[in-house]
Backbone and ligand atoms as CSV (ligand in chain L), in Angstrom:
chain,resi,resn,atom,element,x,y,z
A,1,UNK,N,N,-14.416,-10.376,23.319
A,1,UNK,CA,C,-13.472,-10.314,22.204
A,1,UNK,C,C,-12.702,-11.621,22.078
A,2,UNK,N,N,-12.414,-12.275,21.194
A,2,UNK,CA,C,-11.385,-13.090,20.422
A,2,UNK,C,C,-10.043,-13.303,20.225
A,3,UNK,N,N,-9.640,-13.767,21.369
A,3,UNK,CA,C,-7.974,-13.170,21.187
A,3,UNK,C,C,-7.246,-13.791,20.228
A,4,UNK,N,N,-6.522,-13.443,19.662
A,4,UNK,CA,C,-5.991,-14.022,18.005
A,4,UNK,C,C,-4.175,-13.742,18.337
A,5,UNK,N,N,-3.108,-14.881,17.814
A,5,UNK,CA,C,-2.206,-15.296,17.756
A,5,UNK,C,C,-1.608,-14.552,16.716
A,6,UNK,N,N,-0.773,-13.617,16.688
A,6,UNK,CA,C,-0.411,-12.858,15.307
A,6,UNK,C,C,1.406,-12.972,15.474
A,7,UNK,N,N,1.824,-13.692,13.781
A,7,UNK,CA,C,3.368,-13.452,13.710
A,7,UNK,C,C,3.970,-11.666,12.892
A,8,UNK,N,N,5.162,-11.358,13.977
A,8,UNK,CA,C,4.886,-10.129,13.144
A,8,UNK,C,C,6.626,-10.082,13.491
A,9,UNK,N,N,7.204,-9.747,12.797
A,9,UNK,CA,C,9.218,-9.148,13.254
A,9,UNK,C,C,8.492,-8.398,14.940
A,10,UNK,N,N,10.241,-8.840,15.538
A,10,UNK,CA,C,9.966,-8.112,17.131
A,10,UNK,C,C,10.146,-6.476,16.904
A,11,UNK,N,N,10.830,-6.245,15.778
A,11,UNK,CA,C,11.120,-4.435,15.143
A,11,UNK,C,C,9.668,-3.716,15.449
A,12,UNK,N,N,8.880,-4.501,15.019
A,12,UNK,CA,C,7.584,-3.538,14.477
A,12,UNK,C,C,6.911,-4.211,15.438
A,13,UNK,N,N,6.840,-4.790,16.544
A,13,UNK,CA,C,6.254,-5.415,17.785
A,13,UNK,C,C,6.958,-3.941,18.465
A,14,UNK,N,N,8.009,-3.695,18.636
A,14,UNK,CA,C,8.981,-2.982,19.386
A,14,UNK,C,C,8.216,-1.206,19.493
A,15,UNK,N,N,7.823,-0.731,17.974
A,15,UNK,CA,C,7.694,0.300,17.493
A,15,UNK,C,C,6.055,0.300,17.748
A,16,UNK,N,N,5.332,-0.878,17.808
A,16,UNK,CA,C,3.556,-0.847,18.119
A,16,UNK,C,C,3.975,-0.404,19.826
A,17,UNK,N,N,4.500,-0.864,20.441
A,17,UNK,CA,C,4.595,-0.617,21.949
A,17,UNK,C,C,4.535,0.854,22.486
A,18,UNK,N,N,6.035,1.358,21.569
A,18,UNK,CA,C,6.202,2.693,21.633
A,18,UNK,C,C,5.348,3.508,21.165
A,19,UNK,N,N,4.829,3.431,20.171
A,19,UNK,CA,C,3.645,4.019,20.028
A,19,UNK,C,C,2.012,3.922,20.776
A,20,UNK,N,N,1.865,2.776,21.357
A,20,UNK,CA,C,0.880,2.764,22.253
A,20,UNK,C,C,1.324,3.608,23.412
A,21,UNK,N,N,2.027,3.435,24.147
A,21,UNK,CA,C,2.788,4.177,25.041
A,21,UNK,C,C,3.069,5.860,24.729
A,22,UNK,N,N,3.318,6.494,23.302
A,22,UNK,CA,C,3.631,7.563,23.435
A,22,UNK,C,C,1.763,8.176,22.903
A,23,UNK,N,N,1.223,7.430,22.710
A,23,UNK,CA,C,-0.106,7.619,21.879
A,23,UNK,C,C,-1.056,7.648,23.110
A,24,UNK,N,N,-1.015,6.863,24.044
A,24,UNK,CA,C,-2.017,7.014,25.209
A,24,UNK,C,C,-2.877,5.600,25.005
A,25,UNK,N,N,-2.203,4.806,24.352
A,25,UNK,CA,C,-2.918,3.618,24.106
A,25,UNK,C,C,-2.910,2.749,25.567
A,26,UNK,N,N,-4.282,1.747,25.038
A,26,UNK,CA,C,-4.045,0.838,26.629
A,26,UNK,C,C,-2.815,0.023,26.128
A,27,UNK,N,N,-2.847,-0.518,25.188
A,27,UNK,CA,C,-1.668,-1.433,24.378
A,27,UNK,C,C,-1.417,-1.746,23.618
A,28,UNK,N,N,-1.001,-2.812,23.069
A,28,UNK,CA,C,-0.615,-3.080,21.758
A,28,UNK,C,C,-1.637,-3.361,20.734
A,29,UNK,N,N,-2.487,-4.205,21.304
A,29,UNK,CA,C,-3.953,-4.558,21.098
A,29,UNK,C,C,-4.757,-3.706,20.320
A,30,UNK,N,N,-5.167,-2.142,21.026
A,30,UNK,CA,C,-6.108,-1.278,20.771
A,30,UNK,C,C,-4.985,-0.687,19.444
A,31,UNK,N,N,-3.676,-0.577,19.238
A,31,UNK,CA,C,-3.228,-0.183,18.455
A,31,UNK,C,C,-3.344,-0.852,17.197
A,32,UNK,N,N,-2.787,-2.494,17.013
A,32,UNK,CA,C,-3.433,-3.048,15.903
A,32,UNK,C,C,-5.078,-3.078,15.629
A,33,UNK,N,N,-5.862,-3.000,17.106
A,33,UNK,CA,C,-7.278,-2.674,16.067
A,33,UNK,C,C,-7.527,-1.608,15.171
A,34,UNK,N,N,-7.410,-0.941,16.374
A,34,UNK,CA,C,-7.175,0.830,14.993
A,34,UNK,C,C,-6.559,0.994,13.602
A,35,UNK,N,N,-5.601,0.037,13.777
A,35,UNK,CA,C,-4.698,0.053,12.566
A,35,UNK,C,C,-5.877,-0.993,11.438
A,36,UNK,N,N,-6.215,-2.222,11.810
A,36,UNK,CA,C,-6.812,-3.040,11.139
A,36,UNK,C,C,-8.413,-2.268,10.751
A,37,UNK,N,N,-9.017,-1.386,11.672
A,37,UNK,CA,C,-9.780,-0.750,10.909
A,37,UNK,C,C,-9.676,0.661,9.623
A,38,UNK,N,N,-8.416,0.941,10.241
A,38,UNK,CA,C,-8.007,1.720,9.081
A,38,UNK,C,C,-7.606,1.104,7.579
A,39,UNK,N,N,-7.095,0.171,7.683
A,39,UNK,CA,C,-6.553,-0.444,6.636
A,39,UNK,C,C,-8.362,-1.014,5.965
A,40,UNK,N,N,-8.968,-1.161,6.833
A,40,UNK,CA,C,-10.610,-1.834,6.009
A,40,UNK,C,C,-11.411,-0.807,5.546
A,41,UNK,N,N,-10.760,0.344,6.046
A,41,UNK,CA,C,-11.777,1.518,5.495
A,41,UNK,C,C,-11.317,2.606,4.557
A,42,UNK,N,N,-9.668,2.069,4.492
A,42,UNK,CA,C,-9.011,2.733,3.241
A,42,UNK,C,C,-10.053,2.950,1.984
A,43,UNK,N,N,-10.064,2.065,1.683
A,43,UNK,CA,C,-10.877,2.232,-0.051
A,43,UNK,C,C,-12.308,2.097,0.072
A,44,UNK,N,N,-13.260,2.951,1.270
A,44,UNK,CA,C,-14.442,2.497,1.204
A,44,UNK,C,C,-14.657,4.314,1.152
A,45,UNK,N,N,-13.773,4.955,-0.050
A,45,UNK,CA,C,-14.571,6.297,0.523
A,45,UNK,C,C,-15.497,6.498,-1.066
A,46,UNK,N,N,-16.836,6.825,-0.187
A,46,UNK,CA,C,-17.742,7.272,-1.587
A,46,UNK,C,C,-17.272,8.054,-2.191
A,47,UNK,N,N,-16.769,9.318,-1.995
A,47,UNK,CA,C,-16.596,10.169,-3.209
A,47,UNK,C,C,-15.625,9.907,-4.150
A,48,UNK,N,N,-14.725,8.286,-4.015
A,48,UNK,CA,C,-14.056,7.822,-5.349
A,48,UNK,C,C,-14.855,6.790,-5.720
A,49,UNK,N,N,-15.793,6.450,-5.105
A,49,UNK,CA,C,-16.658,5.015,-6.266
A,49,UNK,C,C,-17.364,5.459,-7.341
A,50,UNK,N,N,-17.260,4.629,-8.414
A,50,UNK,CA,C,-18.318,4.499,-9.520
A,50,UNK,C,C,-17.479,5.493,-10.156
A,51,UNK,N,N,-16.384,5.636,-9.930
A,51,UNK,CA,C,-15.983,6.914,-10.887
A,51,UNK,C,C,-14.148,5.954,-11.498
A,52,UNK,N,N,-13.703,7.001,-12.757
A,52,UNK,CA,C,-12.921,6.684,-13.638
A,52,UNK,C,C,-11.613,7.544,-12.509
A,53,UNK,N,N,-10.600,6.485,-11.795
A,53,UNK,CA,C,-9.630,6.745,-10.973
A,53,UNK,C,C,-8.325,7.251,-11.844
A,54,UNK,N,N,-7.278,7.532,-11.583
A,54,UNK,CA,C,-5.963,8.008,-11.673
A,54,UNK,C,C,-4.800,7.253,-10.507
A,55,UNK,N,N,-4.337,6.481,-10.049
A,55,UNK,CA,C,-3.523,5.700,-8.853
A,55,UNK,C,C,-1.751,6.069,-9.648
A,56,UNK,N,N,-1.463,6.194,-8.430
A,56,UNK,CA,C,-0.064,6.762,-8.605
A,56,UNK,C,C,0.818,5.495,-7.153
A,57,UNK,N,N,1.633,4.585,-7.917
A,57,UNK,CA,C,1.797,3.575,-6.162
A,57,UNK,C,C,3.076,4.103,-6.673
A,58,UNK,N,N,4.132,3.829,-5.510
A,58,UNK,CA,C,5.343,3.883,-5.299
A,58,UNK,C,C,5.876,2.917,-4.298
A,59,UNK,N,N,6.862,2.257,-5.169
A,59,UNK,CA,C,7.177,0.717,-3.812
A,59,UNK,C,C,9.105,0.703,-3.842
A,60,UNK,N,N,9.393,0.443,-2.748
A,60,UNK,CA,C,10.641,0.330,-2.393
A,60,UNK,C,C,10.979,-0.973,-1.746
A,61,UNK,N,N,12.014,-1.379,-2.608
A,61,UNK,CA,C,12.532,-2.725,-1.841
A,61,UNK,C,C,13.820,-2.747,-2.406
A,62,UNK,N,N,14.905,-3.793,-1.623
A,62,UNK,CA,C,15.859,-3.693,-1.935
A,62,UNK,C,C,16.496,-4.635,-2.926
A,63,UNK,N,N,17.319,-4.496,-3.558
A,63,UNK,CA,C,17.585,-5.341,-5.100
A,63,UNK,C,C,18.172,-6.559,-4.593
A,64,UNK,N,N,18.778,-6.148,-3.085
A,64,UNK,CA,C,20.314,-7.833,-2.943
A,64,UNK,C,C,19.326,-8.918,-2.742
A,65,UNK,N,N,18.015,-7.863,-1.761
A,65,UNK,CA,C,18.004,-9.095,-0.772
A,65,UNK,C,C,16.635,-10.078,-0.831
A,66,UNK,N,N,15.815,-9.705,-2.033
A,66,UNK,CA,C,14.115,-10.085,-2.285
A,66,UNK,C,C,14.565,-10.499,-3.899
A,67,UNK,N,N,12.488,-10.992,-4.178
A,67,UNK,CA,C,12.948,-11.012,-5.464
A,67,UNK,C,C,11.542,-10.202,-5.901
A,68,UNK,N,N,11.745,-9.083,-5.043
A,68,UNK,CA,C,10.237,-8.858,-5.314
A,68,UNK,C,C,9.913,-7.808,-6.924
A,69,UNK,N,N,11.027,-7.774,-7.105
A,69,UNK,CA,C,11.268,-7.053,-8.891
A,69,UNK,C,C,10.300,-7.764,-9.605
A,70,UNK,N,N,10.949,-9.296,-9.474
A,70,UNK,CA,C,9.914,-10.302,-10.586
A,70,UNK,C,C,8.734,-10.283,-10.228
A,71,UNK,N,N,8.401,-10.106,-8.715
A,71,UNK,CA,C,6.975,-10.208,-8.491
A,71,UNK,C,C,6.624,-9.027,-9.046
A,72,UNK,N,N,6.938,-7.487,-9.413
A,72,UNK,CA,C,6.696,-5.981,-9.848
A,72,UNK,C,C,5.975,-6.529,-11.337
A,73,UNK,N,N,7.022,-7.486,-11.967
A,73,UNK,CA,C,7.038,-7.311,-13.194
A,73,UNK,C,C,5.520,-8.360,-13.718
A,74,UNK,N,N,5.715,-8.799,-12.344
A,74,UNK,CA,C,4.570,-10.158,-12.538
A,74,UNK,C,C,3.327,-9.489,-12.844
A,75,UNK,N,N,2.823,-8.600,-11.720
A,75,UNK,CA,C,2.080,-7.793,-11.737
A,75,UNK,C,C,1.721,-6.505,-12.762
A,76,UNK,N,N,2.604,-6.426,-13.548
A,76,UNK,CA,C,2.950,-5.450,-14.739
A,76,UNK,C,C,1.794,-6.082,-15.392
A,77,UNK,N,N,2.362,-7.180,-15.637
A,77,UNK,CA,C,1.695,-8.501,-17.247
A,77,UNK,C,C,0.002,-8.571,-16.624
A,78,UNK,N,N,0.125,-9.268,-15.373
A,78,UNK,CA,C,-1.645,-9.276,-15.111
A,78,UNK,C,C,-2.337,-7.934,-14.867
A,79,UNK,N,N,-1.676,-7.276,-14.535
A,79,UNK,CA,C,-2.959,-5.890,-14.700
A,79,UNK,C,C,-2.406,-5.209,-15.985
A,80,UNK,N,N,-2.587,-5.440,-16.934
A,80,UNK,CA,C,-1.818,-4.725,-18.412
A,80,UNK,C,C,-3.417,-4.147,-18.613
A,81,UNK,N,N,-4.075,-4.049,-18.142
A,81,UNK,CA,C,-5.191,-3.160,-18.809
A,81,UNK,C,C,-5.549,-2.042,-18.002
A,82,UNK,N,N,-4.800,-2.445,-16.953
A,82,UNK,CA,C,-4.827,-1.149,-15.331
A,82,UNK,C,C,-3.363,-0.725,-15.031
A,83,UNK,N,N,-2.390,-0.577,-15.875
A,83,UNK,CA,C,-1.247,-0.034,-15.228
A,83,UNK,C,C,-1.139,0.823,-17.019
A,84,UNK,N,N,-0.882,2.289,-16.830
A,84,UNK,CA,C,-0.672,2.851,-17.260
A,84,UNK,C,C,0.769,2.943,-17.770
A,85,UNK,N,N,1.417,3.411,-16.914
A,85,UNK,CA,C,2.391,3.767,-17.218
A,85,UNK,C,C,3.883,2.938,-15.564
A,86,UNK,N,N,4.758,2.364,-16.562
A,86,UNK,CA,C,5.457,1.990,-15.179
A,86,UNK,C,C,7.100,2.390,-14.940
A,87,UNK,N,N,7.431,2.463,-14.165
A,87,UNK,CA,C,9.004,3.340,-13.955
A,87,UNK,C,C,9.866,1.817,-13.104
A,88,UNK,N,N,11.098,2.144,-13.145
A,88,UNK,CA,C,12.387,1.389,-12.372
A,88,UNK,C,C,13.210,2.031,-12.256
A,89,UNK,N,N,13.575,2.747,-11.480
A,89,UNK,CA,C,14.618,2.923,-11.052
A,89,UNK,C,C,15.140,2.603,-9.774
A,90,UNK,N,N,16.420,3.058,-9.591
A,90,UNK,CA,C,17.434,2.856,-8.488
A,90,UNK,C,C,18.173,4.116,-7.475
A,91,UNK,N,N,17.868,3.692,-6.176
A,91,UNK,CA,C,17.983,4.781,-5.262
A,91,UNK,C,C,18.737,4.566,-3.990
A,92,UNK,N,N,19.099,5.193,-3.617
A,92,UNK,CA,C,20.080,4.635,-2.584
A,92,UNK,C,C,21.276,3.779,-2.860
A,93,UNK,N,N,21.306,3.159,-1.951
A,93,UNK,CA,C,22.690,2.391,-1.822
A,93,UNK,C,C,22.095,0.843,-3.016
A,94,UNK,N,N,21.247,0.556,-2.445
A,94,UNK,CA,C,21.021,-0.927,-2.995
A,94,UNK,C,C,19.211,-1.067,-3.079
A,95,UNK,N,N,18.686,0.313,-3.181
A,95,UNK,CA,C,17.241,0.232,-3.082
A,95,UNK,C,C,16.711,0.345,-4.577
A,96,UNK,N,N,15.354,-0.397,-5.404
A,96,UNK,CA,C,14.987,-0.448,-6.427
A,96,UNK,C,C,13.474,0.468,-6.063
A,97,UNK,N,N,13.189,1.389,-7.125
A,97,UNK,CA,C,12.080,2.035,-7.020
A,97,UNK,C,C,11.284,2.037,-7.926
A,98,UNK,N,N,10.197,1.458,-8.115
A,98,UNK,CA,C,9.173,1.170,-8.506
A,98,UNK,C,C,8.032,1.853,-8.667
A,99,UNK,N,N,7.518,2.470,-9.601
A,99,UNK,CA,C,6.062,3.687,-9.360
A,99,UNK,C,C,5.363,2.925,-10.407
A,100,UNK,N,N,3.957,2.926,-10.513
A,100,UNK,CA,C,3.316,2.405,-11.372
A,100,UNK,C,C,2.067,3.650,-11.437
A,101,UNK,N,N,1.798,3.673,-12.591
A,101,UNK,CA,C,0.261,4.755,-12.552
A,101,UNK,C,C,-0.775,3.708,-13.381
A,102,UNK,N,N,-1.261,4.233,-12.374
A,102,UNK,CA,C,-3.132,3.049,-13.087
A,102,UNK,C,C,-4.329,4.308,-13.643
A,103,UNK,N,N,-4.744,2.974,-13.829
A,103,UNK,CA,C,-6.310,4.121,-14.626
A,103,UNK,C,C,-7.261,3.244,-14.345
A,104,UNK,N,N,-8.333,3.203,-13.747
A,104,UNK,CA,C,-9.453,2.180,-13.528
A,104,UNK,C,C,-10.343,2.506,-12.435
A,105,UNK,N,N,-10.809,1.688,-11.756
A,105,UNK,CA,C,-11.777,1.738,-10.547
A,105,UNK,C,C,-11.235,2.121,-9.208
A,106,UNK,N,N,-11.788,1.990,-8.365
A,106,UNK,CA,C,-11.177,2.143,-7.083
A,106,UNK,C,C,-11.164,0.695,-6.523
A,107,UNK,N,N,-12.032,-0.240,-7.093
A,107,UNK,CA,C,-12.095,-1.728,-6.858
A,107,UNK,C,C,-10.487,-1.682,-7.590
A,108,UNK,N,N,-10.653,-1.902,-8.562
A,108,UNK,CA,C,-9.582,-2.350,-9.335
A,108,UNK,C,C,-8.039,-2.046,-8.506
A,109,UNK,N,N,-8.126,-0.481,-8.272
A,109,UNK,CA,C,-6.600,0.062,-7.900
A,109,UNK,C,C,-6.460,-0.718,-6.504
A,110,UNK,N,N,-7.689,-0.973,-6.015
A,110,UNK,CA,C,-7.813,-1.085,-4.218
A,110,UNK,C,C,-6.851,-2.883,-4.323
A,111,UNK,N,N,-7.595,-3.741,-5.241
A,111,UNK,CA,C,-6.837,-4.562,-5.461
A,111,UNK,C,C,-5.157,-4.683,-5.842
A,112,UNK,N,N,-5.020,-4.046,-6.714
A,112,UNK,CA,C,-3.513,-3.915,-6.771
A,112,UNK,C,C,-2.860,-3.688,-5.893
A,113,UNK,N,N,-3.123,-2.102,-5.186
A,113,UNK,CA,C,-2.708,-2.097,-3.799
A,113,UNK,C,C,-2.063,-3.296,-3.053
A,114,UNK,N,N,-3.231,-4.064,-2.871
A,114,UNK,CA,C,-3.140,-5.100,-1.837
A,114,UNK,C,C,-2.007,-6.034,-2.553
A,115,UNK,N,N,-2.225,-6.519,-3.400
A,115,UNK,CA,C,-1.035,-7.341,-4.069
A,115,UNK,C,C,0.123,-6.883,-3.875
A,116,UNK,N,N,0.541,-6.100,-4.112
A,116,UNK,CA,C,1.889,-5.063,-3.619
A,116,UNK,C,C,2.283,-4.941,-2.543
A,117,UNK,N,N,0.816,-4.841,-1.749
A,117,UNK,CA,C,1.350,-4.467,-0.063
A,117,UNK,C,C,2.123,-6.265,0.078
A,118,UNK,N,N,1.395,-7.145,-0.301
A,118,UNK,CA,C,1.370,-8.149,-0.277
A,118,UNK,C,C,2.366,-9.084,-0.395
A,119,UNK,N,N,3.219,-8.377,-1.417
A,119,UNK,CA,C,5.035,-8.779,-1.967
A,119,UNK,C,C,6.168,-8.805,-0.903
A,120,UNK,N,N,6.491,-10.175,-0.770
A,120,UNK,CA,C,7.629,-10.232,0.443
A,120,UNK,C,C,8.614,-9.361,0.510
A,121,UNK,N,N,9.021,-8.812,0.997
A,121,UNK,CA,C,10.541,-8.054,0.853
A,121,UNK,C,C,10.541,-6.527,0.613
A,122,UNK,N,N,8.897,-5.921,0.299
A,122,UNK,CA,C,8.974,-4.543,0.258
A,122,UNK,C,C,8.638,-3.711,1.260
A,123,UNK,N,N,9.901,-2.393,1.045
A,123,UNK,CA,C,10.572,-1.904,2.735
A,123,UNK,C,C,9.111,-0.312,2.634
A,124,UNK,N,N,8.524,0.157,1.321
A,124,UNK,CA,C,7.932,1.103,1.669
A,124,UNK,C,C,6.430,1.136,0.591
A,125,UNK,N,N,5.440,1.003,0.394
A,125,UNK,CA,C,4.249,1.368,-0.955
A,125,UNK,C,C,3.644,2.269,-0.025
A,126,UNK,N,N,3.713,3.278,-1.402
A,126,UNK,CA,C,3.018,4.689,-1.021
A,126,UNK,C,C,1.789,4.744,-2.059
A,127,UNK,N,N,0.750,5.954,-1.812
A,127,UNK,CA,C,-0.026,5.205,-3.518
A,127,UNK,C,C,-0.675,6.978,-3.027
A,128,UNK,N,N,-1.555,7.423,-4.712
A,128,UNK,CA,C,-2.817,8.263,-3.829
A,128,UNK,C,C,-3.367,7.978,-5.213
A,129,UNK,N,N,-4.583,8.622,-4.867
A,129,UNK,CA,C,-6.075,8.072,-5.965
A,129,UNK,C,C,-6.537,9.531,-6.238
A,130,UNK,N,N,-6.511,9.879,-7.198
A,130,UNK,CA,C,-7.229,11.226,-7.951
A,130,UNK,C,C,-8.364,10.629,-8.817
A,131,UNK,N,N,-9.402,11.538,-8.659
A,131,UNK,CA,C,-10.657,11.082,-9.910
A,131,UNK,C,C,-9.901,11.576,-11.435
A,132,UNK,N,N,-10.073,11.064,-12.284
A,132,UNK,CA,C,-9.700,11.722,-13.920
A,132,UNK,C,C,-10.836,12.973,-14.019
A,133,UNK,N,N,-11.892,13.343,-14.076
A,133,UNK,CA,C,-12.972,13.835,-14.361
A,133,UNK,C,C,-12.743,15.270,-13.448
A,134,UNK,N,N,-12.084,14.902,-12.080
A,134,UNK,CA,C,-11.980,15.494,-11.191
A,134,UNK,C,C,-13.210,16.853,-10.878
A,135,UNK,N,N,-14.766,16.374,-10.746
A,135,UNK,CA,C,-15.233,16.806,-11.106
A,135,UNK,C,C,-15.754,17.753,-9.778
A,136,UNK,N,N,-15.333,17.511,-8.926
A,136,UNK,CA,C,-15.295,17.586,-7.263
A,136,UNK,C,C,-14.561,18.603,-6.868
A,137,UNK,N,N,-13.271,18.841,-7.711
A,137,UNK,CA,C,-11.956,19.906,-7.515
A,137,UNK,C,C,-12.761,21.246,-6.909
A,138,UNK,N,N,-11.797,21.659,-6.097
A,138,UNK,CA,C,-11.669,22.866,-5.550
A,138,UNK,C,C,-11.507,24.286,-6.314
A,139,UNK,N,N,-11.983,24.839,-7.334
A,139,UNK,CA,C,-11.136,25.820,-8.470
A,139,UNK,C,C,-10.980,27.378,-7.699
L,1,ZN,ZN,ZN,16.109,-2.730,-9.756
């Protein structure tokens, strides 16, 4: 294996530990692999490809201290043919909330995703992917 140099806050260095430790992990190590294969196999599930998606994201960051609004809004303008519908509001003490609904691919949403995850300063993105057609449903 390849040992690789990673910058990360000591918070979430602090919280990989504890969780290797309360998880049965050997260490910190086997925990970011797991994590890094999860994150690569997020959007590789067949039964949403080739099909017409529904994406619902939800992002939290705080208004004092980023500027990651403008980056929200940035992202508004370049996916204007994949964001449906978009919300702002305000929650908490000083937190801005952000939901966006898409309509497109699973390529497409999988990308956005990442751009978002991607935005300095945001404290939470939540997302889920429904087919439109939903042709799969449970009735
Ligand atoms: Zn705001």
């Amino acid at each position: 294996m390849t040992v690789a140099s990673v910058s990360m806050p000591q918070e979430l260095l602090d919280r990989i530990d504890e969780f290797a430790d309360e998880h049965g992990y050997t260490g910190r190590s086997e925990v970011l692999r797991e994590g890094a294969r999860n994150l690569l196999g997020e959007f590789e599930d067949k039964q949403l490809e080739d099909r017409q998606l529904i994406g619902v994201i939800t992002v939290l960051f705080d208004f004092e201290t980023t500027n990651a609004e403008q980056r929200m809004m940035n992202l508004r303008h370049e996916y204007e043919g994949l964001v449906k519908s978009n919300f702002h509001n305000h929650v908490g003490d000083h937190q801005c909330m952000e939901l966006f609904v898409l309509e497109g691919s699973l390529e497409e949403i999988s990308a956005f995703v990442g751009k978002v995850r991607a935005t300095k300063g945001t404290t939470t993105v939540d997302y889920s992917v429904t087919p439109v057609d939903a042709s799969d449903a449970v009735v």
